[in-house]
C-alpha positions as CSV (number, residue, x, y, z in Angstrom):
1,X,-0.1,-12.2,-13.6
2,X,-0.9,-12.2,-17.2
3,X,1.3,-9.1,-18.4
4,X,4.6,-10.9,-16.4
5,X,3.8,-14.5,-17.7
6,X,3.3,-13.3,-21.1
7,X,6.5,-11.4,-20.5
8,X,8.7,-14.2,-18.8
9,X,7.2,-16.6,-22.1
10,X,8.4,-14.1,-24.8
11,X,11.8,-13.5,-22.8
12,X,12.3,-17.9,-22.9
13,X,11.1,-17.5,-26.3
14,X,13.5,-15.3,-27.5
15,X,16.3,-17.0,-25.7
16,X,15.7,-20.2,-27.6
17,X,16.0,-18.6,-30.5
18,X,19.4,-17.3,-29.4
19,X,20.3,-20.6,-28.3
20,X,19.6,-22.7,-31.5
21,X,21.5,-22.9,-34.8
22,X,21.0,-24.1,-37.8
23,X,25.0,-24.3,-38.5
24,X,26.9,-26.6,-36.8
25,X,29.4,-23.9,-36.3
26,X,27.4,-22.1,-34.2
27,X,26.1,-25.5,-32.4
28,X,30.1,-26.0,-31.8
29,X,30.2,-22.6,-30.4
30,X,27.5,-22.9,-27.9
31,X,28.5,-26.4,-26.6
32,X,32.2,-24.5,-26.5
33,X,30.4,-22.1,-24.5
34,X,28.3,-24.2,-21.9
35,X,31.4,-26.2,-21.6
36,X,33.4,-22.8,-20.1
37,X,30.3,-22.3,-17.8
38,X,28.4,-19.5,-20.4
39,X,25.2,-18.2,-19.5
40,X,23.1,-16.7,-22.3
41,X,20.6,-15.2,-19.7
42,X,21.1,-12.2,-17.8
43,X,22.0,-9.8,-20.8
44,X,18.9,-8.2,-20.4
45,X,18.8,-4.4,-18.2
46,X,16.9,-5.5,-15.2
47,X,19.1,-8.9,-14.8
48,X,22.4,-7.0,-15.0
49,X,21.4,-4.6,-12.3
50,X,23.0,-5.2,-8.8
51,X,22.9,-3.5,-5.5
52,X,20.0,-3.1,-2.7
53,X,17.4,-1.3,-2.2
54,X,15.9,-0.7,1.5
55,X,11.8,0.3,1.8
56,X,9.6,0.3,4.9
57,X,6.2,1.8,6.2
58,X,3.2,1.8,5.8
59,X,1.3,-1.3,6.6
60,X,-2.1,-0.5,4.3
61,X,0.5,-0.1,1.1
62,X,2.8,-3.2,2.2
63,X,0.9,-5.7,0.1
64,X,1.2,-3.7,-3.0
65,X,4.8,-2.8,-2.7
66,X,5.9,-6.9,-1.5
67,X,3.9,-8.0,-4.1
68,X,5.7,-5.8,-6.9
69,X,9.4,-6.6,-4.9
70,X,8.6,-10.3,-5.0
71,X,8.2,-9.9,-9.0
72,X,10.7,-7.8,-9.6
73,X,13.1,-10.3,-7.9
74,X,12.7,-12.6,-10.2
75,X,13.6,-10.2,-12.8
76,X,16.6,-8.7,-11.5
77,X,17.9,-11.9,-9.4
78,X,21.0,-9.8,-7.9
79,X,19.0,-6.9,-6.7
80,X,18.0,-7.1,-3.1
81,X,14.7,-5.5,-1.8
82,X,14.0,-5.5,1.3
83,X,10.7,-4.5,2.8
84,X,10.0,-3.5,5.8
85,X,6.5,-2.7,8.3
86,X,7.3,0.2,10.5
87,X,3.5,2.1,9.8
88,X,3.4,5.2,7.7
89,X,5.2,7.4,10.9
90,X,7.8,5.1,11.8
91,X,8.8,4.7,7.9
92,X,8.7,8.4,7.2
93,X,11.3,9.0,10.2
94,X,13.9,6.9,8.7
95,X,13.2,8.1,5.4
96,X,13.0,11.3,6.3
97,X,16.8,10.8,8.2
98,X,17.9,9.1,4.9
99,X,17.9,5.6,6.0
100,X,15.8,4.1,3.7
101,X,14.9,4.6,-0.5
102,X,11.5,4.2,-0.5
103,X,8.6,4.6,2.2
104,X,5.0,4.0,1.8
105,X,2.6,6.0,2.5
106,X,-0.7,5.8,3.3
107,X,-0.9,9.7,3.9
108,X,1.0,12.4,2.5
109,X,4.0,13.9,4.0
110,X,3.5,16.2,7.1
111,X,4.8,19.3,7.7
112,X,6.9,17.7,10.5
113,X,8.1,15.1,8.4
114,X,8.7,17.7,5.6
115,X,11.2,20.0,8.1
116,X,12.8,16.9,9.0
117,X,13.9,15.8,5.8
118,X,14.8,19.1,5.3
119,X,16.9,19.6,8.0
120,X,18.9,16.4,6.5
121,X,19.3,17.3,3.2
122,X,16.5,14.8,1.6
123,X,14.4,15.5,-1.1
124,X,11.8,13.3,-2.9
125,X,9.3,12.8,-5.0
126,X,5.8,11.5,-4.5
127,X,4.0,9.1,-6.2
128,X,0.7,7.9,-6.0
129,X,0.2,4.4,-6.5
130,X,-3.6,3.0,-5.8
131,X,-6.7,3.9,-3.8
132,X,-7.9,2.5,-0.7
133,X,-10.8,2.3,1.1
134,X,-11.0,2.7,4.8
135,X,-13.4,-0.3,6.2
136,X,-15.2,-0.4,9.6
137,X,-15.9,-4.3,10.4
138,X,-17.9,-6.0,13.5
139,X,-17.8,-9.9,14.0
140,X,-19.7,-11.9,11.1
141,X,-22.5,-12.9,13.8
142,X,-23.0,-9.0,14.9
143,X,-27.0,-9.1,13.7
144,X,-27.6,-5.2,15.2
145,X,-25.3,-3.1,13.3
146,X,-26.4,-3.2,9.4
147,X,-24.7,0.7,9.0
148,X,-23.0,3.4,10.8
149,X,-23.2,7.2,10.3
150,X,-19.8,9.3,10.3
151,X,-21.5,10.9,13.6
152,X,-22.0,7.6,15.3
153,X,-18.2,7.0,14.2
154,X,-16.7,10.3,15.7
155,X,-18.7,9.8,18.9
156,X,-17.4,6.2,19.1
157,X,-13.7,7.5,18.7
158,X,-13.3,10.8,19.8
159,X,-10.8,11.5,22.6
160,X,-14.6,12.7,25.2
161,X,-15.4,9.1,24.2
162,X,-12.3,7.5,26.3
163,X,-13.8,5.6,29.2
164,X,-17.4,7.3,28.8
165,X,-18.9,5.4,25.4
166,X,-18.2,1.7,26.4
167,X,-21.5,-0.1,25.7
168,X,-23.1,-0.7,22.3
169,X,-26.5,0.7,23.2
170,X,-25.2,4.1,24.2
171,X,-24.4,4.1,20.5
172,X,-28.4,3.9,19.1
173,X,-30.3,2.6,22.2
174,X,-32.0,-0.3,20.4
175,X,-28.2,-1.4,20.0
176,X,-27.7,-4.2,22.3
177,X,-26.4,-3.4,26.2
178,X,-22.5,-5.2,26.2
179,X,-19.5,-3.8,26.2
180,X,-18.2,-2.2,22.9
181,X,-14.6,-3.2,22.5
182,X,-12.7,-1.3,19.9
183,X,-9.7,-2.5,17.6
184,X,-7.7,0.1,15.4
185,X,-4.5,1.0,14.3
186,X,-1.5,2.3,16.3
187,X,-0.3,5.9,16.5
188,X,2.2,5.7,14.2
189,X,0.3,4.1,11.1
190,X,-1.1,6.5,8.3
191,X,-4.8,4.4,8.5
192,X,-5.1,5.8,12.3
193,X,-3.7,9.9,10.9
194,X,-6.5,9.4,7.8
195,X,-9.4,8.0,10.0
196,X,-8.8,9.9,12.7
197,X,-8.9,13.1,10.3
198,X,-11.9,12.3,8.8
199,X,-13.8,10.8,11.3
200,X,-13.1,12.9,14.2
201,X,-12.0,16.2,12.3
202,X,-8.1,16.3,13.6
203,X,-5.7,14.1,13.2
204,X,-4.0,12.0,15.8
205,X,-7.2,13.0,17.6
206,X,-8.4,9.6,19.2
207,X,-9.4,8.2,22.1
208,X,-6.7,5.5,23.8
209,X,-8.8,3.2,25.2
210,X,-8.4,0.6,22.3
211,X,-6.5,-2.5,21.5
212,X,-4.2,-0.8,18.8
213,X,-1.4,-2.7,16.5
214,X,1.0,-1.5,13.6
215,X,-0.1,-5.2,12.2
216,X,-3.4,-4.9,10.3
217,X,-3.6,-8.9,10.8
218,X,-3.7,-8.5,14.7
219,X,-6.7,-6.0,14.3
220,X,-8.2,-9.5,11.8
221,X,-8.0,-11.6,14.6
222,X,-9.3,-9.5,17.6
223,X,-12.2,-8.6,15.2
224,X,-12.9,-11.8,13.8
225,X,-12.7,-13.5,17.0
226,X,-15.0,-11.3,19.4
227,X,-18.8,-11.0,18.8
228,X,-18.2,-7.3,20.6
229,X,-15.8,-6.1,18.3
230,X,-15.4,-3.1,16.1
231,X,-12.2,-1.9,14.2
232,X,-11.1,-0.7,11.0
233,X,-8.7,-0.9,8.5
234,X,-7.5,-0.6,5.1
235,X,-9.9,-2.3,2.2
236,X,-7.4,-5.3,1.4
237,X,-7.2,-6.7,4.8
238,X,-10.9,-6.8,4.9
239,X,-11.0,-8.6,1.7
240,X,-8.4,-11.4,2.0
241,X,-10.8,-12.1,5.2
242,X,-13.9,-11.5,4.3
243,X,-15.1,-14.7,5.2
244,X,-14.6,-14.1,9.1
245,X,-15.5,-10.3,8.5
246,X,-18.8,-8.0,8.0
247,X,-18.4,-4.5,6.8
248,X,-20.2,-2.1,8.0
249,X,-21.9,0.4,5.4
250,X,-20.7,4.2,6.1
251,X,-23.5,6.8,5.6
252,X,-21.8,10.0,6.1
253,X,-25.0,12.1,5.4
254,X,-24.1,13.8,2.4
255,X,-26.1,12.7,-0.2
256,X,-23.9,14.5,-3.1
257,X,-21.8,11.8,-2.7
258,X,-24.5,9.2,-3.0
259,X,-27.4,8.6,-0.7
260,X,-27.5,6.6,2.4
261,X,-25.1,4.1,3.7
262,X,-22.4,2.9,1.5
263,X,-19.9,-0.1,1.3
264,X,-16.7,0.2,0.5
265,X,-16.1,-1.8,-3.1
266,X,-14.0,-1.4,-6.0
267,X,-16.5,0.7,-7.6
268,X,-17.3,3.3,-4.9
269,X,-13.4,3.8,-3.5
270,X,-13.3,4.7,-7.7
271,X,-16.0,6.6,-8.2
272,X,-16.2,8.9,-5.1
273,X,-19.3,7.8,-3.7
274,X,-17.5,5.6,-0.1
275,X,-16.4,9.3,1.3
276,X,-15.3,10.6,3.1
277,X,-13.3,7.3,3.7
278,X,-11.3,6.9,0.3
279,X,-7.9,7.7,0.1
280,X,-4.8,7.4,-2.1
281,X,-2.0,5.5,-1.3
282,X,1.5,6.4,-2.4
283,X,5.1,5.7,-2.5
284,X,8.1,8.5,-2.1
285,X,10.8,8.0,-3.4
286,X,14.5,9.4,-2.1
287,X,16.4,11.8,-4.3
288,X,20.0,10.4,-3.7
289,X,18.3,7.2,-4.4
290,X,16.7,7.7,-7.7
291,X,20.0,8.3,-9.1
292,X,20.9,4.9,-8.8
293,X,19.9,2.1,-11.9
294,X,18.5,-0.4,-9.8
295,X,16.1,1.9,-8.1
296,X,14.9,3.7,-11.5
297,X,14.1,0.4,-12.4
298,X,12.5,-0.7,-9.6
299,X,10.7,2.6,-9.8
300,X,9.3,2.2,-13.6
301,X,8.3,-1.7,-12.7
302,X,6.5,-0.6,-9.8
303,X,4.3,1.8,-12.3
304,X,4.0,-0.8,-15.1
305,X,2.6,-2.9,-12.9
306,X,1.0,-1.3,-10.0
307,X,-2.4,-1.4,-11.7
308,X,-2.6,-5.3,-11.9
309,X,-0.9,-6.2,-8.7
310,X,-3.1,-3.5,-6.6
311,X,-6.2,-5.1,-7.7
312,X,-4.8,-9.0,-7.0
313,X,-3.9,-8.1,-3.3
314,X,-7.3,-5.8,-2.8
315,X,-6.9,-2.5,-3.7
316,X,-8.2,-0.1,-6.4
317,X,-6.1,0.7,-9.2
318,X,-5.7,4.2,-10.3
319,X,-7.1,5.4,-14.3
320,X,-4.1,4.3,-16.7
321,X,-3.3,7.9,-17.6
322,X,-2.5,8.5,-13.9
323,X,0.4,5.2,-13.9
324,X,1.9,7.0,-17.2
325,X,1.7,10.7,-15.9
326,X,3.8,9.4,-12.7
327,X,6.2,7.9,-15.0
328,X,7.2,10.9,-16.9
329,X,7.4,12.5,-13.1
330,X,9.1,10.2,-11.8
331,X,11.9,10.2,-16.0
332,X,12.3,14.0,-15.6
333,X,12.6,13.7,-11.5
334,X,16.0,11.1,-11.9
335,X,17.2,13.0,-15.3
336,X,17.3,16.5,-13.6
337,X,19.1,14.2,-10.1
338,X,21.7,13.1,-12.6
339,X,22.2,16.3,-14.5
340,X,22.8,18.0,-11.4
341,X,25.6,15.3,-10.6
342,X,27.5,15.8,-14.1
């Protein structure tokens, strides 16, 4: 990461220039010093901070949010962040009971989810943090499908479709006659409540009869393994395996989003065009837990460098004006929490 490396250089940079003297007084003072056991590191905010904080959820946003923890640990050494895969419904029940400070998302909030925190006395703010792209893969030697429509898709996955559309060819009838076997995510995960929304027109409204898993790396391997397969999943998993993958272009016959079939990329989860299977991807954050200074750090580095690290593991970064807009949320969100306390 060029922003952090530049960072860490300028940080060991400056504390040589703390650490040497051109007086020998000072030398004397510094060997004094390293002779008692003195540190001249962790005088900085983020390495004074102390203290925990607990995330889970969301599988799709996992990557994002490990990948920011794992930098932020080495910033803030006596912080410990722990997080945690539970799927966007399983994460939003703790945090929506108070058991957890952060939970990501891969869907907003229901209304369920929004009376439960309720009832408990949690509020929160949400924050978006990237964009993802919904991907529909077959095994690499799959030579029949080259695109799908988003009819083909809701006829393949709505609940009618359980144990009546089994076999490729009752799909397009030049399709091949084997078995169609079907990989996706479990009930709880915020991929299966998006997809199943705007494939099949109501969420949670699926068939059953698939091989489901909260872990997006299960769904790789039954893919990536069986010539028969189809599955989807969130854009990064496809990319760290694309090599044992084949996407499948989406035409969802609307050509005012861009004509014909459409892979998901970078550049159409951006501009609009990979629809209606783009989505945003977010983080909430806990009320009684954005009063605390570890978390408002954790908070601001998780903006500052969201854009970078959701591009390394796969995803789509959001316009820089979005990152900053969140930050003054996110300033006046923990200012009017700790106004409220004095």
């Amino acid at each position: 990461m060029k922003t952090l490396i530049k960072s860490k250089l300028m940080f060991s940079f400056n504390k040589n220039l703390e650490n040497f003297s051109v007086t020998g007084l000072l030398l004397g003072g510094l060997l004094l010093l390293n002779a008692c056991g003195g540190d001249a590191s962790g005088t900085g905010t983020e390495n004074s901070l102390s203290g925990s904080i607990q995330i889970d959820g969301s599988s799709t946003v996992y990557p994002i949010t490990e990948a920011v923890a794992e930098e932020f640990r080495s910033e803030a050494s006596r912080v410990k962040v722990t997080v945690g895969v539970s799927g966007t419904g399983g994460g939003m029940k703790k945090f929506s009971r108070g058991e957890i400070d952060i939970v990501d998302a891969s869907r907003s909030m229901n209304a369920d989810e929004a009376a439960m925190a309720k009832e408990n006395g949690i509020t929160y703010l949400e924050i978006p943090v990237a964009y993802d792209g919904l991907t529909v893969v077959v095994h690499p030697d799959n030579n029949w499908v080259n695109d799908i429509t988003l009819a083909e898709l809701k006829r393949i996955w709505e609940p009618g479709a359980q144990n009546t559309i089994t076999r490729w060819n009752q799909i397009r009838p030049e399709w091949p006659d084997q078995e169609l076997h079907l990989y996706g995510p479990g009930v709880e995960s915020g991929t299966y409540d998006y997809f199943t929304e705007a494939v099949v027109g109501k969420s949670h409204s699926s068939r059953g009869d698939y091989t489901a898993s909260e872990d997006d790396n299960v769904l790789v391997q039954g893919v990536s393994t069986d010539p028969y397969a189809l599955g989807f999943f969130g854009y990064a998993y496809y990319e760290e395996n694309a090599a044992k993958l084949k996407a499948v272009p989406v035409n969802d016959e609307d050509d005012s989003n861009g004509q014909g079939a459409i892979l998901p990329t970078l550049e159409t989860v951006k501009d609009g065009s990979y629809a209606p299977l783009s989505r945003p991807l977010f983080i909430y954050v806990n009320s009684k837990a954005a009063v605390r200074p570890e978390v408002v750090e954790f908070v601001n580095f998780y903006l500052d460098n969201a854009p970078e690290l959701s591009e390394e593991v796969g995803y789509i970064q959001l316009p820089a004006e979005r990152y900053q807009e969140q930050k003054t949320k996110f300033r006046q969100f923990a200012e009017g929490l700790n106004q409220q306390q004095e």
